[in-house]
C-alpha atoms as a printed R data frame, in Angstrom:
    type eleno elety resid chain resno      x       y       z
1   ATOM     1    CA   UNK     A     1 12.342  17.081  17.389
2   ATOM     2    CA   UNK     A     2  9.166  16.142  15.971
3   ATOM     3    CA   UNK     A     3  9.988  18.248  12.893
4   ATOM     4    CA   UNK     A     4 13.527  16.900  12.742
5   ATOM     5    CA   UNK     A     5 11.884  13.177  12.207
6   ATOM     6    CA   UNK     A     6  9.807  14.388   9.239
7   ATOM     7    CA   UNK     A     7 12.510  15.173   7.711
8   ATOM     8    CA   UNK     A     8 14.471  12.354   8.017
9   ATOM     9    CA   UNK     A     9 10.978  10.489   6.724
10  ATOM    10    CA   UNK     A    10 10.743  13.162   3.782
11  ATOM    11    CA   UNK     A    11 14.427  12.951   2.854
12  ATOM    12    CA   UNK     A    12 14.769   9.220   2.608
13  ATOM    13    CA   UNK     A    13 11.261   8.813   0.453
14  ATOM    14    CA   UNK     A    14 12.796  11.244  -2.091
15  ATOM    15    CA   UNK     A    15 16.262   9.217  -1.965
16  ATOM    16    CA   UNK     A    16 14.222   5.891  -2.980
17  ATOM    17    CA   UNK     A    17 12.185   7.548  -5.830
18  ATOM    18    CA   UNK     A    18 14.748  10.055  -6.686
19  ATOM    19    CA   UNK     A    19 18.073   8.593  -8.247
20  ATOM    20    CA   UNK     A    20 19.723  12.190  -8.136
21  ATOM    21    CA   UNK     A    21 19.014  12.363  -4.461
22  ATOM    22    CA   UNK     A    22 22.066  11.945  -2.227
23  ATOM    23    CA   UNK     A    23 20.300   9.206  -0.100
24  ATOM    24    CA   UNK     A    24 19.578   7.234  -3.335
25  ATOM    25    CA   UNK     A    25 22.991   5.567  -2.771
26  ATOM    26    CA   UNK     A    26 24.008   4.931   0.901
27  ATOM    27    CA   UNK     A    27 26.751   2.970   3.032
28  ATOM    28    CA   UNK     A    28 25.728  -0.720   4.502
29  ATOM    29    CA   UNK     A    29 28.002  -2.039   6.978
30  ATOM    30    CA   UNK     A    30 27.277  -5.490   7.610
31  ATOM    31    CA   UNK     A    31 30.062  -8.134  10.180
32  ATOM    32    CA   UNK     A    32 31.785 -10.336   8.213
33  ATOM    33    CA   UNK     A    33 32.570 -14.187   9.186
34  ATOM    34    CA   UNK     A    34 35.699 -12.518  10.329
35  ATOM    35    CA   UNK     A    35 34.574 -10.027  12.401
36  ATOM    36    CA   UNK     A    36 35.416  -7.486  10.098
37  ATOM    37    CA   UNK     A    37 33.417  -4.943   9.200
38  ATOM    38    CA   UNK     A    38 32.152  -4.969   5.425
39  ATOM    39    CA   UNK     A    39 31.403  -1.584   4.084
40  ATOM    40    CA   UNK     A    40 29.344  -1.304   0.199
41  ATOM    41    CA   UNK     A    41 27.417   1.077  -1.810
42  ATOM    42    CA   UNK     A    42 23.630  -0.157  -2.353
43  ATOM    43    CA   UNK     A    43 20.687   1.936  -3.738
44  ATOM    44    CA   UNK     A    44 17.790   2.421  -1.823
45  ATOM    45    CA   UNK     A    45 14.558   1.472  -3.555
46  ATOM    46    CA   UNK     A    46 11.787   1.664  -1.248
47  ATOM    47    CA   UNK     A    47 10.791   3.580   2.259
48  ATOM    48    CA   UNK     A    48  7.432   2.547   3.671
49  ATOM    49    CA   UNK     A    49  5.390   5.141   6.210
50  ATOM    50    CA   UNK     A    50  6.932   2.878   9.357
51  ATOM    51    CA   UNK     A    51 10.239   3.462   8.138
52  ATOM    52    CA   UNK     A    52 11.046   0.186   6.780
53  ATOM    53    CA   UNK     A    53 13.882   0.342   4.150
54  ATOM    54    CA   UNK     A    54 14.283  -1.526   1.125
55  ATOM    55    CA   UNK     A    55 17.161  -2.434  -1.121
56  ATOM    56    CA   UNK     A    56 17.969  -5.036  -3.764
57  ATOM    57    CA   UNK     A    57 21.237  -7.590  -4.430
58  ATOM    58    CA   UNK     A    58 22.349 -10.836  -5.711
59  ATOM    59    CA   UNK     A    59 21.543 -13.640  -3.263
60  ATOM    60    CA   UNK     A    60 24.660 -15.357  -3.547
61  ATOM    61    CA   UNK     A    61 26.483 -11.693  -2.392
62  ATOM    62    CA   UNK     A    62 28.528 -11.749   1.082
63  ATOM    63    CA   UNK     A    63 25.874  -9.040   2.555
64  ATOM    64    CA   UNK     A    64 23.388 -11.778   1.880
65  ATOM    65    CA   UNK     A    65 25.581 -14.459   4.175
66  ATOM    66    CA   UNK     A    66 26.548 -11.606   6.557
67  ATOM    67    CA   UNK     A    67 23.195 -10.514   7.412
68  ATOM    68    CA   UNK     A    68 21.608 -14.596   7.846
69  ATOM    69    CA   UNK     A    69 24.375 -15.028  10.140
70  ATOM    70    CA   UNK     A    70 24.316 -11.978  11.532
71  ATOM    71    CA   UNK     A    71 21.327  -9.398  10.800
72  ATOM    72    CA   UNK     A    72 22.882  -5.973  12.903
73  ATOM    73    CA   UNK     A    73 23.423  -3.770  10.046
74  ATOM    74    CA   UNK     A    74 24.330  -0.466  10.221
75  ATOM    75    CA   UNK     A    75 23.661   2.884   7.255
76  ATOM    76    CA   UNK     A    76 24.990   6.022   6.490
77  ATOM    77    CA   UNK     A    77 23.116   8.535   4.643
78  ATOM    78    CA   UNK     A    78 24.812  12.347   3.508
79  ATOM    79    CA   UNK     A    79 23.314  15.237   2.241
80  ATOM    80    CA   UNK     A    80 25.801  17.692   1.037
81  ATOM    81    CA   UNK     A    81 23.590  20.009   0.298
82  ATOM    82    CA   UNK     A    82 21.949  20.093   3.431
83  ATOM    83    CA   UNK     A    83 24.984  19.105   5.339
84  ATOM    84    CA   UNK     A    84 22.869  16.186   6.551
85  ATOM    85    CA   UNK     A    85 24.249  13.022   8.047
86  ATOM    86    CA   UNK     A    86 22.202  10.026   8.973
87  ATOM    87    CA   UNK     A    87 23.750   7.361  11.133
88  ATOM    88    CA   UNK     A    88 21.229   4.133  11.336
89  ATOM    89    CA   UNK     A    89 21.562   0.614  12.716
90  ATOM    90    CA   UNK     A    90 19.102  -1.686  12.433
91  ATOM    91    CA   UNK     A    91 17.595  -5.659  11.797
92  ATOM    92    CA   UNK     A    92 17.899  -7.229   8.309
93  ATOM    93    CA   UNK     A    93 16.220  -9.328   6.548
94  ATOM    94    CA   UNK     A    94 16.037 -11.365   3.432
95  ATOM    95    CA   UNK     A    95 12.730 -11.201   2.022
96  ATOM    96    CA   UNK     A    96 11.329 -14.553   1.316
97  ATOM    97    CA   UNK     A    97  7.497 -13.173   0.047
98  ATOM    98    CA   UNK     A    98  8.051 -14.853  -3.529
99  ATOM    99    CA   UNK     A    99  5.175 -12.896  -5.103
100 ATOM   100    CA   UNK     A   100  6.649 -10.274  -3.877
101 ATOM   101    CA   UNK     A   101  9.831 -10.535  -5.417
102 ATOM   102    CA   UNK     A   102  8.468 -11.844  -8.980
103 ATOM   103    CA   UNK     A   103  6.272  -8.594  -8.938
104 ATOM   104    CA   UNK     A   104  9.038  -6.241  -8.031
105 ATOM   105    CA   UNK     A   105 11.568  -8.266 -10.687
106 ATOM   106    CA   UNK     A   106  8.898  -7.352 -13.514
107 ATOM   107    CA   UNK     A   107  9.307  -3.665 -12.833
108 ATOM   108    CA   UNK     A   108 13.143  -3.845 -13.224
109 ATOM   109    CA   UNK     A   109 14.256  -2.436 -16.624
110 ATOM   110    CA   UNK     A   110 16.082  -5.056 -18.992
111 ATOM   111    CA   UNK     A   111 19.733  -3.017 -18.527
112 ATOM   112    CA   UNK     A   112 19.071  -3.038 -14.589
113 ATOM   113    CA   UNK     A   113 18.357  -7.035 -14.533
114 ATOM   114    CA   UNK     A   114 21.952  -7.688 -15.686
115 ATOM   115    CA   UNK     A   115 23.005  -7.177 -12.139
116 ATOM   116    CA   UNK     A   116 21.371 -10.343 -11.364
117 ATOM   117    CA   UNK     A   117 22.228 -12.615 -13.864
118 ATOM   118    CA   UNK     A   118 25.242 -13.269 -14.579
119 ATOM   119    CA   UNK     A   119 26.724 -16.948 -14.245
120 ATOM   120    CA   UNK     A   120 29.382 -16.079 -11.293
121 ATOM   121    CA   UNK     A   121 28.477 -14.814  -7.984
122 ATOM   122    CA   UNK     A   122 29.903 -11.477  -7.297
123 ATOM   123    CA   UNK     A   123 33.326 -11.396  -6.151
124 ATOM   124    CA   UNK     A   124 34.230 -13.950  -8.378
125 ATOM   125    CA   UNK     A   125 37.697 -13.464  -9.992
126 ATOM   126    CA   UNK     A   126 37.544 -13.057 -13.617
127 ATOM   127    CA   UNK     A   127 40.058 -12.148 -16.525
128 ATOM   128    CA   UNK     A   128 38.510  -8.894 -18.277
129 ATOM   129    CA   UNK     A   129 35.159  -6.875 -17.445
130 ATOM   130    CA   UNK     A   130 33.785  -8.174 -21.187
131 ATOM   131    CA   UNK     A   131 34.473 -11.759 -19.967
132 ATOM   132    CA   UNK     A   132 30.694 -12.069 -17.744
133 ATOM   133    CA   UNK     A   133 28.637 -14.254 -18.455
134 ATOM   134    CA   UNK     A   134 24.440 -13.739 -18.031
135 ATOM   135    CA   UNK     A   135 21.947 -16.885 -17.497
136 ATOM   136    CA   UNK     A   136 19.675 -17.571 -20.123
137 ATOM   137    CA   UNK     A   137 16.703 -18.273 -17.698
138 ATOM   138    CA   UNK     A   138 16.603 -17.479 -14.377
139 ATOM   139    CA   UNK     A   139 17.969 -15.043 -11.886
140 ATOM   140    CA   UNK     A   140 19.749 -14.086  -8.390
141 ATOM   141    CA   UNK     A   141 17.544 -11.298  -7.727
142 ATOM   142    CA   UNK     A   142 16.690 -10.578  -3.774
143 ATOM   143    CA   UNK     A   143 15.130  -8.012  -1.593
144 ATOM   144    CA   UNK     A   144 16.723  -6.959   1.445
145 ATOM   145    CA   UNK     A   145 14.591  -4.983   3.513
146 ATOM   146    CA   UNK     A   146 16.080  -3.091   6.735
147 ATOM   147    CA   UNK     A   147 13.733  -2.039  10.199
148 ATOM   148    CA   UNK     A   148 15.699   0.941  11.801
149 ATOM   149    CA   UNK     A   149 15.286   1.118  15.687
150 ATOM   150    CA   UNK     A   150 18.194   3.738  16.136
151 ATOM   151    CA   UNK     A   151 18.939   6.741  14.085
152 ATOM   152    CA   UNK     A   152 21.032   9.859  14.943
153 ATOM   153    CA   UNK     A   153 20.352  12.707  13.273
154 ATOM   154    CA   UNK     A   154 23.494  15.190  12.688
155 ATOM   155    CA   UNK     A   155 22.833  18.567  11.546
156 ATOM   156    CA   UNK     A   156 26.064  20.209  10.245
157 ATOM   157    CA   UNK     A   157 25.869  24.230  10.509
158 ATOM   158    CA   UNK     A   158 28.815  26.620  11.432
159 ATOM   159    CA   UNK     A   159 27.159  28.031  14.057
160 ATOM   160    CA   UNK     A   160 26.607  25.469  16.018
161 ATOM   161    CA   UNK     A   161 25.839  21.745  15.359
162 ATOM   162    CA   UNK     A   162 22.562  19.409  16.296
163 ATOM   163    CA   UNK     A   163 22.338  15.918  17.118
164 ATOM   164    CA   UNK     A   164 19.539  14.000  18.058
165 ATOM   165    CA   UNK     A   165 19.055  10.262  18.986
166 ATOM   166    CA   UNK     A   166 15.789   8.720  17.791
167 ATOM   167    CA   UNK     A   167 15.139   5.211  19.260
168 ATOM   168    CA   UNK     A   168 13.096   2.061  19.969
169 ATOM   169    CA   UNK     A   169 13.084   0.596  23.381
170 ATOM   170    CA   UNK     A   170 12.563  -2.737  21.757
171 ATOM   171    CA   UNK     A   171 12.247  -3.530  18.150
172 ATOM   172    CA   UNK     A   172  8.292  -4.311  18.672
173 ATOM   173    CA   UNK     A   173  7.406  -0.610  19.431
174 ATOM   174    CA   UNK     A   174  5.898   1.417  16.789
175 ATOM   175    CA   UNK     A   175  7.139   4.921  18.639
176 ATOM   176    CA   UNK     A   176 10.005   6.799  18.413
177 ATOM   177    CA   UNK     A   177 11.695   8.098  21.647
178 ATOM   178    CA   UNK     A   178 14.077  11.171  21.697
179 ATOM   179    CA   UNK     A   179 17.249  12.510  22.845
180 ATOM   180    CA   UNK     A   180 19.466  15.616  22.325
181 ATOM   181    CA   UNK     A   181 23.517  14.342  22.008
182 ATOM   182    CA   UNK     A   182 26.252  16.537  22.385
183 ATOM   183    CA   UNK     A   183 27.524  16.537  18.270
């Protein structure tokens, strides 16, 4: 199982630095105000060695209000190639570490910054794609970051199919436990 965690370590590190990676782009689920489930496409952008997850938005988004109201979140990762799922809940947060945030924002290529300036939040209604608007100063730039404490690991294979639970007992501990599921 050991070797089944390394992977999933391995796999996401290449999907932060790698944009041709299938885990560069995974599946947030975050509860709505209404109790519905909210499902988007983000790009992940960082992994650190404890597994800590890192993607960036527009603060004035609806993931942003869904996760300070409610910071559950749950991810789905696929590898086609590998016929790799990843199934992940976990706590997140909005990162508040303002150095931190100006010093990723001047790594962030002019065409990429566009995403977080424009005038209207997104969602907003407007009449034609060429009608947005960008700041002149300013931005809505924000780092989300995401601390797993339960993934399951499915390994699709015709002759025969893996799962495995990895775990925290409570979001404090630094180990993983282990399980076999049924797939």
């Amino acid at each position: 199982m050991k070797v089944d965690f390394e992977e999933i370590l391995t796999e996401l590190e290449k999907g932060a630095k790698d944009k041709k990676h299938p885990f560069h782009y995974f599946t947030i689920a975050t509860l709505g105000v209404d109790k519905f489930a909210r499902l988007r496409l983000v790009a992940l952008r960082n992994v650190s060695k404890d597994l800590k997850l890192t993607f960036f938005t527009d603060k004035r988004s609806k993931k942003v209000l869904h996760i300070k109201e409610n910071p559950r979140v749950s991810l789905l990762f696929y590898h086609p190639g590998k016929l790799l799922q990843l199934r992940i809940e976990a706590m997140a947060t909005i990162n508040s570490d303002q150095f931190q945030i100006q010093k990723t924002w001047e790594m962030i290529d002019d065409e990429s910054r566009k995403d977080y300036l424009t005038t209207e939040a997104p969602g907003t209604s407007i009449t034609h794609p060429d009608s947005v608007e960008y700041l002149k100063e300013g931005d809505y730039f924000s780092i989300v970051d995401i601390e797993p404490f339960r993934i399951e690991r499915l390994q699709l294979n015709p002759e025969g199919h893996k799962k495995i639970k990895y775990f925290k007992q409570d979001q404090n501990q630094k180990e993983w436990s282990s399980e076999y599921l049924v797939p």
